[in-house]
Each structure stands twice: as C-alpha cells, then as structure tokens.
N, C-alpha and C positions, 0 to 999 in steps of 0.2 A: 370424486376424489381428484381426477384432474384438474377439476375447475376450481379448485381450491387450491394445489399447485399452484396452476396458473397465476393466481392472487397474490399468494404469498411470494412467488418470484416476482411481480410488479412493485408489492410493499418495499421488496429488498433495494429495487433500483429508483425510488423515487424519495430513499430518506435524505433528508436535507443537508448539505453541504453549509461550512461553513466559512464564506470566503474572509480573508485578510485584506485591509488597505492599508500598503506605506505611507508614512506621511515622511515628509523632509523635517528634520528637526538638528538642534547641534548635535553635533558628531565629535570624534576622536582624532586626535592626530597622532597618536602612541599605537602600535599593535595591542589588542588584549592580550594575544598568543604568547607574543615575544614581545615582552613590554619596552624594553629597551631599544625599539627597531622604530622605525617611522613608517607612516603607512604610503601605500601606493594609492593615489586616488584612485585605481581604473580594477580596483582589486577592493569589492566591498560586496554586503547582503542589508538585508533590510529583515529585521529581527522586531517584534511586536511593535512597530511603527517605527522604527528610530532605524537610519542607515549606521551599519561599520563599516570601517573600513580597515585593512589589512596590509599588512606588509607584502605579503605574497598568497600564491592558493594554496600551499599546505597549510597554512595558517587559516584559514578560510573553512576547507572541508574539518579541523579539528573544531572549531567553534562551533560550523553547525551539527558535530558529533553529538555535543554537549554545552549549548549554551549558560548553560545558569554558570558554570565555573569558571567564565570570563565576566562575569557582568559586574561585579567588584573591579574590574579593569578599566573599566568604559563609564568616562560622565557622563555620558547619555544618562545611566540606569541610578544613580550616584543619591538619585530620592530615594531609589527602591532598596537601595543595599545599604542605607543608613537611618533608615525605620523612619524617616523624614512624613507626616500626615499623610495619607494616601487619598491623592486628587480622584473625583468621579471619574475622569479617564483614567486614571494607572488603574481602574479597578476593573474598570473596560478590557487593558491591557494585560491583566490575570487573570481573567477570567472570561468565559464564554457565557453571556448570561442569557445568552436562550436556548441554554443546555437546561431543563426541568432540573437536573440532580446536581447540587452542588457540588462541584471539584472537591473537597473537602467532606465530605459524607461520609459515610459506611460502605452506602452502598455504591458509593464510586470507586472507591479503592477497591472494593470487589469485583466490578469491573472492569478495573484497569488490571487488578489481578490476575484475571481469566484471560484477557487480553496476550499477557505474556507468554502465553503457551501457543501465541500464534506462528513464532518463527522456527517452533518446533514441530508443529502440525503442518507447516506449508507446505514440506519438502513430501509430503505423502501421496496428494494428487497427481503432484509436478510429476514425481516416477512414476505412477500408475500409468499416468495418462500417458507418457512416453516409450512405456514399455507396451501398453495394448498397440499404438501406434507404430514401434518398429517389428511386434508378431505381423501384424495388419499389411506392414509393407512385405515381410518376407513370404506370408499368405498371397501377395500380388505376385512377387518375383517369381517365387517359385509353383504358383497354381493350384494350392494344395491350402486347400480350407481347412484343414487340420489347426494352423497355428493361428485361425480366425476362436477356434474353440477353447484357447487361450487368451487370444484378446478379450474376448466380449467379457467374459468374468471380471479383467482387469481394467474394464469400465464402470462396469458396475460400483467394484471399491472405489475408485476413484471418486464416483459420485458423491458417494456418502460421505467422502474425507473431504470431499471441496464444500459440501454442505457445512461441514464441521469446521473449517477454516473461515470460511466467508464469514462467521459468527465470531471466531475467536480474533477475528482482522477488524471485525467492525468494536471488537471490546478494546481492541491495542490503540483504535483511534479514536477512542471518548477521551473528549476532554484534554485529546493532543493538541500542541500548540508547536507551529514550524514558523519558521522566518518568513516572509511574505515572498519569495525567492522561490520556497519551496512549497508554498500552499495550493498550485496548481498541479504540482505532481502528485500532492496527497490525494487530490480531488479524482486526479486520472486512474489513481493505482485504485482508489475505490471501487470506481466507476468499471474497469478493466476486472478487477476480482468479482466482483458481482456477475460480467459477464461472463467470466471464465467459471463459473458456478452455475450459471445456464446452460451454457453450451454443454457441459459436462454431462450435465442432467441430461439433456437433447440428444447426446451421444449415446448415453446408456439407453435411450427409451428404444432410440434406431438399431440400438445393438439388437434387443429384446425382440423385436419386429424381427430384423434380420435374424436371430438364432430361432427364432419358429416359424420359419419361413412363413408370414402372413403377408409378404410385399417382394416381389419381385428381384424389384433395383436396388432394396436393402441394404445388399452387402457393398455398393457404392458410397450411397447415402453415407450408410455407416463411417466408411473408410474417410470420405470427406469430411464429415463433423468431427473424427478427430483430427484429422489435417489441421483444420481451421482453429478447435480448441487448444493445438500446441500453439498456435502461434498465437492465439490471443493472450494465453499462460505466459510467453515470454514477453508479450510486450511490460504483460502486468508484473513480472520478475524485473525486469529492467527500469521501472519508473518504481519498482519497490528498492531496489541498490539505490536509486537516486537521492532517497528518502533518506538512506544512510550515508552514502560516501561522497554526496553531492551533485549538481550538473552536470563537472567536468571531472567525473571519475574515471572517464578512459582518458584524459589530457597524459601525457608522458612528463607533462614538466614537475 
C-alpha cells in the first residue's frame, strides 16, 4: 500500500506544465481599463502573446482579474473580437492543444466545474494544518502532551482535505490560460500545492508513529513536519493571491 502511495504522489508531481511565450507584436496606446487615458509604457503585461500596456497598475491588476472583458479595447485582439478568419496561430492562442480534452468538450467543462469548488476546499487544510500546529507549539510550551492528542487528529483531517484540494486545484487549472506575466506563478503554486499535499501526508504518517509510540524522536519529527508544512502552505497561499490580485498586490500605490 505504501508503494503505491509512493507512486501515486510522484504521478502528481511530474504532470506536465504548460509554459507561455510572449512575443512582441503591435500593441495599444489607449488604456483597455480607462479607455479614454493614454498608457504608461513602463506599466504593461503580456496576455496570450501580445503585450498591453496601461495607464497605471490598478488598471493592470483589473485586466488581469478578467481579461476577456477588455480585449474588445485592445487592437491587438481586434481579429479575435470581430469574427475576422482565425489564423493557425490565434488557434495556438485559444487553445492549448496538447491538452487530449478539448476546451470545448463536455468533459471539460466538467472539469472546469469541479475545479470551482477549489477555493472553497482550500481553506480546510490551511486551518487544520495550523490549528494541529499551534496545540503542537503549546504541547512544547507548556510540557504537557495532552494537546499533542489533539493535534495528531487534526493532521490526520488535514491530510485528507489537502488530498481533496490538490485534485480540485489541478481541476481549476485545466485548460487555464494567464498572461505570460503570470504563468510562472501558475507553475509554482502548482508545483508548491502538490508539495504541501506531501508534506501533509508525511506529517500525518509521523503523527501515527508518534501517537503509537513506534519511534522515539517522533514527537519531534512530527512537530517539524508541521513547522515545515505551514510554511510551504503559505508560500503556496501567496503565489495563489498572485494568480488573483496580481505581482504587486502588496504595492500601496
């Protein structure tokens, strides 16, 4: 049974990525945002090969909120938004064609469906994992393995729920399509969720040792793999906000 664990956690970390390449092509001098504003050359992203450019960065983090509802703004896109013949590259550009399942399918939109219930399942682990982790520390503080006998449980569920996440996160990003801007943080939050779906697992297994007492230093072990899981959890939290609000989502201006 482990060794197919084993497996199956390797399948999950070696599914294939899909990188983005900008190309330089004509661009905009109008904001899509604020149409009526002129842009900032030093204020722009690179959206399915074609750079925009912006007035400023709130204008910027709303576009890449929701691109499709500036692209009628922008001559770049101006084939695409006026039914104009579609070239073998714009079809390049719609589509990911070394995805086996049509974007357009049945069975894509069902799982793009299932997908959506990811940002409602995420927040399950996240608590788990940080509530076994603050019993954990007050089990250290205060000496008293008692509130260790509340953590371990609360690994356990965790486990299960980052299992369940990791699948509903790999459904939200079929067939996703970001600005070339952002397609490296897609790659990371993947790559980051997957391990925080190991780790997780690794923490419950150390828990299990530790609550039958079969290993000594256990209750260490244990203690560090969640140390280690929260913080891989937030790195993968914070390149997931990225994915939404942008780069420069902590910028003040």
């Amino acid at each position: 049974m482990k060794r197919y664990l084993l497996y199956f956690i390797l399948l999950l970390a070696i599914l294939p990525m899909r990188p983005v390449r900008a190309q330089e092509v004509a661009t905009n001098i109008k904001c899509p945002v604020l149409t009526d504003e002129a842009v900032d050359s030093t204020i722009y992203t690179d959206y399915q090969g074609k750079r925009v450019f912006f007035c400023c960065n709130k204008c910027r983090r709303q576009f890449l909120e929701n691109p499709e509802k500036y692209l009628a703004n922008l001559p770049q896109f101006a084939s695409l938004e006026s039914g104009a013949p579609i070239t073998p590259n714009d079809s390049l550009k719609r589509s990911d064609t070394s995805n086996p399942i049509p974007a357009g399918s049945s069975e894509s939109k069902l799982v793009r469906f299932i997908g959506k219930f990811h940002p409602v399942m995420v927040h399950f682990p996240i608590a788990l994992v940080f509530a076994a982790l603050f019993f954990a520390i007050f089990s250290r503080v205060t000496q008293n393995i008692f509130y260790d006998q509340i953590s371990v449980p609360l690994s356990y569920l965790a486990a299960l729920a980052a299992i369940i996440t990791v699948f509903l996160g790999l459904a939200a990003g079929f067939n996703a399509h970001y600005p070339a801007e952002l397609t490296k943080y897609f790659d990371w939050h993947r790559i980051f969720g997957i391990s925080s779906e190991v780790m997780t697992i690794i923490t419950a297994v150390l828990a299990q040792y530790y609550r039958h007492r079969q290993w000594s230093k256990g209750r260490s072990w244990y203690h560090l793999a969640l140390v280690l899981t929260a913080v891989i959890i937030g790195i993968t939290g914070h390149l997931g906000a990225t994915l939404v609000y942008g780069p420069d989502h902590f910028s003040l201006k």
